[in-house]
C-alpha positions in Angstrom: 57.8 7.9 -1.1 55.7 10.8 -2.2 52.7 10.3 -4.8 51.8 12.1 -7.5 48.7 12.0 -8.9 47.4 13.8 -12.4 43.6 14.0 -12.5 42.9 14.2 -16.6 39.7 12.6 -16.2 39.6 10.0 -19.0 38.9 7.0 -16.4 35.9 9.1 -15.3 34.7 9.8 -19.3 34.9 6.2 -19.6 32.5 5.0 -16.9 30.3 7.8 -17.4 30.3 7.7 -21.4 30.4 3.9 -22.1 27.2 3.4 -24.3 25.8 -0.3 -25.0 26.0 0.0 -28.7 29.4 1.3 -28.8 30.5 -2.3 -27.4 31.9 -5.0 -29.3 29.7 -7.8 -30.3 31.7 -10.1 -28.4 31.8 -7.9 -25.2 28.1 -7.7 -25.3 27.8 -11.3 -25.5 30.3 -11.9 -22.6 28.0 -9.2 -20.4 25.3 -11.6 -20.5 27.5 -14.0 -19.7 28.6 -12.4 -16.7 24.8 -11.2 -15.6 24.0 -15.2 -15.8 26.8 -16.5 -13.9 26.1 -13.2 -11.1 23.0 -14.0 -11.2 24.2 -17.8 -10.3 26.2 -16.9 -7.3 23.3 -14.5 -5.7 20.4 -16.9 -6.3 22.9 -20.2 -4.3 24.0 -17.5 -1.5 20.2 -16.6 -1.3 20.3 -20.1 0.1 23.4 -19.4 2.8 23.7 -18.5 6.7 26.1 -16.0 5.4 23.2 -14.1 3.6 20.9 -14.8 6.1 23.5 -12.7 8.5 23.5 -10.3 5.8 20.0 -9.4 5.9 19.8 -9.2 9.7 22.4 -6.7 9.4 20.3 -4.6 6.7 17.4 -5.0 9.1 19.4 -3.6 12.0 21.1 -1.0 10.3 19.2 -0.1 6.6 15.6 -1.1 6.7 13.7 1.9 5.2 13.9 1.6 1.4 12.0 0.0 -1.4 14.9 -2.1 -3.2 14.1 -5.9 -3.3 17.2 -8.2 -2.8 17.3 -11.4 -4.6 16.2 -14.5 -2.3 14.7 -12.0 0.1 11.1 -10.8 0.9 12.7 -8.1 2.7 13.1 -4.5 0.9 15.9 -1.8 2.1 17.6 1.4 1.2 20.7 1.8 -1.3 23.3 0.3 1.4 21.0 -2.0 3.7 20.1 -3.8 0.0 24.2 -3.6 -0.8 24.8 -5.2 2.8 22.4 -7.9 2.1 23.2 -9.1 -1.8 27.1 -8.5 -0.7 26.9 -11.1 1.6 25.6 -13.5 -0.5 27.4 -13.2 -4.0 30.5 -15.4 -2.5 28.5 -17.1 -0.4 28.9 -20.4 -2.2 32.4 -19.8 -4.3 30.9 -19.9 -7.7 31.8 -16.7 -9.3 34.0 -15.3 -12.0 37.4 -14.8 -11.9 40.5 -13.3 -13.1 44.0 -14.9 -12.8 46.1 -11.8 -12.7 44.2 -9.9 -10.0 44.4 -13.7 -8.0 40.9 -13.0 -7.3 36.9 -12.6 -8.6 36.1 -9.2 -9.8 32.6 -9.4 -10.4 31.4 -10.8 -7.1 32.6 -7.4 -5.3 31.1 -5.1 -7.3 27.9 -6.8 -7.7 25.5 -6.1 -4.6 26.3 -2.9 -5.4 25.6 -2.5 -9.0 22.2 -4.2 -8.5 21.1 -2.0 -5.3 21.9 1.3 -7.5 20.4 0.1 -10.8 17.1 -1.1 -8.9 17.3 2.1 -6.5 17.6 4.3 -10.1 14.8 1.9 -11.7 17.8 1.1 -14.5 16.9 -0.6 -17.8 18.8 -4.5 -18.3 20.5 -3.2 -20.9 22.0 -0.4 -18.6 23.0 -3.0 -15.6 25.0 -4.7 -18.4 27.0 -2.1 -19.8 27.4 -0.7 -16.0 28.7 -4.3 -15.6 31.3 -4.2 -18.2 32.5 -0.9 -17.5 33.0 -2.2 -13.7 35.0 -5.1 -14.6 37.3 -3.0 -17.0 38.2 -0.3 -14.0 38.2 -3.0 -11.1 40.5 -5.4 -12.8 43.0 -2.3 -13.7 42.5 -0.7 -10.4 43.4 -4.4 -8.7 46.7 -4.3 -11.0 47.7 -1.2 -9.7 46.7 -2.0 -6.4 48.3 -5.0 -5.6 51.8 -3.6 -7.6 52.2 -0.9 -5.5 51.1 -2.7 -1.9 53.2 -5.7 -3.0 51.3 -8.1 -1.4 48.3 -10.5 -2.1 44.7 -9.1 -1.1 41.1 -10.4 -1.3 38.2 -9.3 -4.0 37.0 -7.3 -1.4 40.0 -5.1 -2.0 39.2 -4.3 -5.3 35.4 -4.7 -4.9 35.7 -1.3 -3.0 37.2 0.8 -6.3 34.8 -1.1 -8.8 31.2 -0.6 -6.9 32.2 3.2 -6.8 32.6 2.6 -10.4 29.5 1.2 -10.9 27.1 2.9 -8.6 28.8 6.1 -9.6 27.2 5.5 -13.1 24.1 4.7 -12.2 23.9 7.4 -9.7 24.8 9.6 -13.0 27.8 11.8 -11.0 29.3 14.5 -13.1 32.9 13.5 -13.5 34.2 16.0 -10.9 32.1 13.7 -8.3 32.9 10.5 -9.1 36.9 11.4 -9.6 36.2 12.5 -5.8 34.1 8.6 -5.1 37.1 7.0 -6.7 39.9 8.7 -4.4 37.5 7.8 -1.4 37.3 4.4 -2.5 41.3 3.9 -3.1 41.8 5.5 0.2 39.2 3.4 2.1 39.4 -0.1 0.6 39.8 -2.8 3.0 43.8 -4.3 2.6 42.0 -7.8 3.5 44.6 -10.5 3.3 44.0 -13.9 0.7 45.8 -16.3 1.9 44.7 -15.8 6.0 40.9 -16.5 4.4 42.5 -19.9 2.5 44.4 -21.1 5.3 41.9 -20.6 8.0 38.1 -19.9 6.2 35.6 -18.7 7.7 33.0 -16.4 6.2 35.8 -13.8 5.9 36.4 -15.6 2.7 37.5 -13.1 0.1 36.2 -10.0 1.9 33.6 -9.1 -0.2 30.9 -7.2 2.3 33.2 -4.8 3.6 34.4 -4.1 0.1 31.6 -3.6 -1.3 29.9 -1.0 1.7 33.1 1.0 0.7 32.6 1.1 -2.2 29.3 2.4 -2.0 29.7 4.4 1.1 32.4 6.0 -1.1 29.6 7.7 -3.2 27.3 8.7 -0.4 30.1 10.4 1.2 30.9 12.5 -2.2 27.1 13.7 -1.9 27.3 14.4 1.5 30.5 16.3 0.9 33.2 14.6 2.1 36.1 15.1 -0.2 39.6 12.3 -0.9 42.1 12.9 -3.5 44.1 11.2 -5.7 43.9 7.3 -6.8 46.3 4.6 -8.1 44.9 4.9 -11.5 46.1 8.3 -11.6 50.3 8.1 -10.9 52.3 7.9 -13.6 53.5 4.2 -13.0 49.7 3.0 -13.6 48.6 5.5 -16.0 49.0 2.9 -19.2 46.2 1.2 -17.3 44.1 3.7 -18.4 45.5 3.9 -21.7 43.9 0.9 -22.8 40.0 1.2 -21.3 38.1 0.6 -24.8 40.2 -0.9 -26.6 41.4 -4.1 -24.8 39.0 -6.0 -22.8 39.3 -7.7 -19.4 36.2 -9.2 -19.2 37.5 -11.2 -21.5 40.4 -12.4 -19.6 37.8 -13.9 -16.9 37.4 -17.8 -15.7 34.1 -19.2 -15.1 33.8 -22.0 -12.1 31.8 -25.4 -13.1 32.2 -26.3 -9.0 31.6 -24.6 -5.9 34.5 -23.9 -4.0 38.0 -22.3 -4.7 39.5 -22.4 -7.9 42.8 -23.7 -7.0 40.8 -27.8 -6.5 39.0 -27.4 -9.5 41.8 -28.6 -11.5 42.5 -31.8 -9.6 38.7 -32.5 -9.3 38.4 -32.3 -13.3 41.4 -34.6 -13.4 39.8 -37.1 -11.0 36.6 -37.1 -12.1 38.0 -37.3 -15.8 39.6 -40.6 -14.9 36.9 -42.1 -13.1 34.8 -41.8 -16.1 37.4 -43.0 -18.3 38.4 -45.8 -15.9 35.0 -46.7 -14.3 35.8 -47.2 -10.7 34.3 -45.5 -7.9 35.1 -43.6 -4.9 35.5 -47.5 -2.9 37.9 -48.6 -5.0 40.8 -45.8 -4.0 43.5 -46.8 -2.0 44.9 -43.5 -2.6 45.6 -40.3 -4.5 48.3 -38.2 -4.6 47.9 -34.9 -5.8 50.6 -32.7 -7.8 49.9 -28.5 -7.6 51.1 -25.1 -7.2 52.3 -24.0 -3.9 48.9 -21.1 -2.8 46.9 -24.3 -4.0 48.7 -27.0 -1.3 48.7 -24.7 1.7 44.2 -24.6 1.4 42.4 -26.1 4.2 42.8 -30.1 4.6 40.5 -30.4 7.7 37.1 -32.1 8.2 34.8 -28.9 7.6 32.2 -28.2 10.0 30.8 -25.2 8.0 29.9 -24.6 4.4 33.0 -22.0 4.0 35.1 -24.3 5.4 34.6 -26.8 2.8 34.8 -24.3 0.0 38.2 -23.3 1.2 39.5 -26.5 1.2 41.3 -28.8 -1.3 40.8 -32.6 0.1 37.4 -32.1 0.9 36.1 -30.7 -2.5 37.9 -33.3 -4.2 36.4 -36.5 -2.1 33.2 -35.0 -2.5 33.1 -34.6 -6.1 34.4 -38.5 -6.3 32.1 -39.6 -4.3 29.0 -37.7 -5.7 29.9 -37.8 -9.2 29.8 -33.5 -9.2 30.6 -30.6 -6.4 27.6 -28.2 -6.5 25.5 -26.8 -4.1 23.8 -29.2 -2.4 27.8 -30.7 -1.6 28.9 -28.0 0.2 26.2 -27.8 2.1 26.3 -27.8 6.2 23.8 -30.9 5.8 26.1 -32.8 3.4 29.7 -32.3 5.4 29.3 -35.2 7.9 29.1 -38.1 4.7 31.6 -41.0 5.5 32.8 -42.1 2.3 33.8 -38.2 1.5 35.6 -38.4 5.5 37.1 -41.3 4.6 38.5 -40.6 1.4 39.8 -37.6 2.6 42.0 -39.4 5.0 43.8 -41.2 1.2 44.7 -37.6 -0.3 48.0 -36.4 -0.3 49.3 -32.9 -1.4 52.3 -32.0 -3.4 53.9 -28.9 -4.3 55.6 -29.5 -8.1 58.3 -26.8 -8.8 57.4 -26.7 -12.3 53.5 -26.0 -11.8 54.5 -23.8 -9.0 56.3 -21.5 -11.5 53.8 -20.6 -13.6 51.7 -19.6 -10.9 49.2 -17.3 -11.2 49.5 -17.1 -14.6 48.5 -20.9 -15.2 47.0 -22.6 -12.3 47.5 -26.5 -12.8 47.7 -29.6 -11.3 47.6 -33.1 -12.5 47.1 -36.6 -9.9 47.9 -40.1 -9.0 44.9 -42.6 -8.3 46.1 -45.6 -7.0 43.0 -48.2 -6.9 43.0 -51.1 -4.1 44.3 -53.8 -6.7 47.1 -51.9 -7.5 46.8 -50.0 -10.3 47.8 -46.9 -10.6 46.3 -44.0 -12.6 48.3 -40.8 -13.7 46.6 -37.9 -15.3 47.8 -35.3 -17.6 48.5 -31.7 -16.7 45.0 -29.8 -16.3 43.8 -26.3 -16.2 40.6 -25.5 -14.3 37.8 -25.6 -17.1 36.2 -22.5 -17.8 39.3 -20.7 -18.1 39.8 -17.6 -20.4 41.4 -19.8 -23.2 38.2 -21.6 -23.4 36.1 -18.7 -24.9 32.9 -19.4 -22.5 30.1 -18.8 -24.2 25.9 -18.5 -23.7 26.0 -22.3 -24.2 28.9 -23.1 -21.2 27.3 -20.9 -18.9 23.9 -21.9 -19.9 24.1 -25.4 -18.9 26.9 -24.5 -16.0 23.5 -22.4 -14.7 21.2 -25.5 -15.4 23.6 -27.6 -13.5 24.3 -25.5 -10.5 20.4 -24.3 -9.8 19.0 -27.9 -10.6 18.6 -28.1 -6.4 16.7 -25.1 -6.1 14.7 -24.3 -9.3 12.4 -26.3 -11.9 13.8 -26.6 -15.1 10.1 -23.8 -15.9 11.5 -21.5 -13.9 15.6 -22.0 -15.0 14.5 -21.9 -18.7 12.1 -19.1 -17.9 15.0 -16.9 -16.0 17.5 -17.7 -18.8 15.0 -16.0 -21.2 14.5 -13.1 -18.9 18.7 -12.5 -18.9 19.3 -13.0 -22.9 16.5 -11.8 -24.9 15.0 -8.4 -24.1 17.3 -6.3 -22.9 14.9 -3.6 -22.6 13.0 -4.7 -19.7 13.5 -2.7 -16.3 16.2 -4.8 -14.1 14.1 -4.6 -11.5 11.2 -6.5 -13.6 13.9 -9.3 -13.3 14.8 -9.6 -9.7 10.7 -9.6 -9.3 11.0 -13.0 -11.1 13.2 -14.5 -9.4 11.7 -13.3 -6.3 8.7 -14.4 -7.2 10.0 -18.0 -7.8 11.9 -18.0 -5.0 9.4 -16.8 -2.4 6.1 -17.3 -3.6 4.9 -14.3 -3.7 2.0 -12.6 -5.6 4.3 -10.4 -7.8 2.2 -10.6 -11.4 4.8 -11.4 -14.2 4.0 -10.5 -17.7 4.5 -13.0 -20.5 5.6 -10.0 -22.3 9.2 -9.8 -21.0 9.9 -13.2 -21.5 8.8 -13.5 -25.0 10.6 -10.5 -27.0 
């Protein structure tokens, strides 16, 4: 079937004109949000063999530039500092997401947000409102896009169309440019499929590096002069997409992730954990637990994992690990941690079942509840639960404040998290790159000089 496509160019006015203090309170509020809980997810895959694969690839392909990465000494150019950050934003499963796109928005676009705004020396008040606008045109675009394909695809899909967004801001293109960065980006992005990545992980995962060099190789090529045409956002079927940039909000339609792998075993492991506080057993005293889901959430890995992606993208193992630990954060999913034999053998007790009636509301809810039968019989039933941090919970500075004390605890002093929370919610005038410096600086040691100053206002 032919497309038509009717360039007016009001999704270009919007990513181009979007100003800070024409935001809603409340979307300026969940920007910071957002900035924390990216900021999250690159510091943990800072921390990854992913990332480190990530970097040796910028260092093959990218090295001449000044733009620091965060969790790296190393500085590249615009894409060798997208290839690096993109391969650690997902690194560790602990981004945003959004239930209608079946996917996390702001992990694909990130790498490339923060290479462009340090590249272009932004303001932190700029990255955020580049942020928002990104989410607003990814999650449409990922509407459209997997409408019209008819099939499931990873962020990375998506993560393609919103870094051109983004970067196309920051690289201040005139709207004739970035309507041409756009069509590249719609033509180019990578159709990578979900549910191969869920039932077989590997760092595949949700696609996100390849999505992301797209995405910015999508505005190079407009400067160099390659020309596309046309995007998804422009035929008549997704049009009322558009219609509504401005004035309803997707960002607010995102779900946070308190643990660190997929979201579809985060509602079993709140249900689990939930009675074991409530209950007061441990992980010793299960004989066995049955588990009651949605259909995408039963057919994740069950095997032993050998690597850190593998027990992300996994459903038995995330759950015996959180029982046994008391929590499923980084330093659970780590390779180091995948070999414990209480979390091997209590694997061996789980058992997966698909409930028509959860299955239905799929993706709209994603729920699940459990059976815990203990050694002396008894047998504990849970009630229907939703992942926490969904939209309907209104996360706010305070969730995602101690969700960020929580999940760094391994890697930072509680200094240098209290001192990096100030730096992302209280002047939003500093230069973004004043902030990666930070965090470089308590990462790596180095002698970077940071002024009180920044902190303080």
């Amino acid at each position: 079937m032919k497309m038509e496509f009717a360039t007016d160019y009001r999704l270009e006015d919007y990513i181009l004109n979007t100003e800070w203090d024409s935001l809603p309170e409340t979307i300026r509020q969940r920007a910071v949000v957002c900035s924390i809980d990216l900021m999250m997810a690159l510091l943990l895959g800072s921390k990854g063999k992913q990332f480190n694969a990530g970097v040796r690839l910028a260092e093959l392909l990218c090295k001449d530039g000044n733009i620091p990465v965060v969790g790296s000494e190393r500085t590249f150019n615009f894409l060798g500092a997208t290839i690096a950050m993109s391969h650690a934003s997902n690194s560790f499963d602990i981004d945003d997401g959004h239930n209608m796109i079946k996917g996390h928005p702001g992990t694909a676009f990130i790498a490339g947000i923060m290479a462009a705004g340090l590249e272009k020396d932004v303001s932190y008040k700029e990255f955020l409102t580049t942020l928002v606008v990104a989410y607003e045109v990814t999650i449409r675009w990922a509407l459209a896009e997997q409408e019209h394909y008819g099939y499931l695809h990873s962020s990375g899909t998506y993560g393609a169309f919103g870094t051109a967004a983004g970067v196309g801001r920051l690289y201040n293109l005139n709207r004739e440019q970035l309507n041409n960065t756009l069509s590249i980006a719609d033509f180019h992005a990578p159709l990578t499929p979900v549910m191969r990545s869920v039932q077989y992980p590997s760092m595949n995962k949700d696609g996100v590096p390849f999505g992301a060099l797209v995405g910015a190789m999508a505005v190079q090529e407009t400067l160099a002069g390659s020309t596309g045409y046309g995007n998804l956002l422009e035929t008549p079927e997704f049009r009322h997409l558009v219609d509504t940039l401005g004035i309803n909000y997707e960002i607010m339609n995102l779900y946070f992730k308190p643990y660190t792998c997929c979201r579809w075993a985060h509602q079993p492991i709140k249900a689990c954990l939930d009675l074991m506080k409530k209950y007061d057993f441990n992980a010793d005293d299960i004989k066995e637990i049955t588990v009651y889901t949605f259909d995408s959430a039963a057919k994740l890995s069950k095997k032993i994992p050998q690597t850190t992606d593998e027990a992300q993208y996994n459903i038995a193992y995330p759950i015996a690990a959180a029982l046994v630990h008391g929590d499923l954060g980084f330093m659970q999913v780590r390779e180091e941690a995948l070999d414990n034999p209480k979390v091997l053998q209590l694997m061996e007790r789980l058992n997966f079942v698909t409930d028509p009636e959860i299955d239905s509301l799929f993706p709209e809810k994603r729920l699940a509840r459990v059976d815990i039968t203990l050694n002396n019989g008894t047998v504990l039933q849970s009630e229907l639960y939703a992942a926490p941090g969904e939209a309907s919970d209104n996360v706010d500075l305070e969730w995602i404040t101690e969700k960020f004390m929580r999940i760094t605890k391994p890697i930072l002093s509680v200094s240098n998290q209290e001192q990096l929370l100030a730096l992302l919610t209280k002047n939003l005038e500093i230069p973004l790159r004043s902030i990666v410096d930070f965090v470089n600086f308590i990462q790596q040691k180095s002698p970077t000089s940071i002024s009180g100053e920044m902190i303080a206002n």
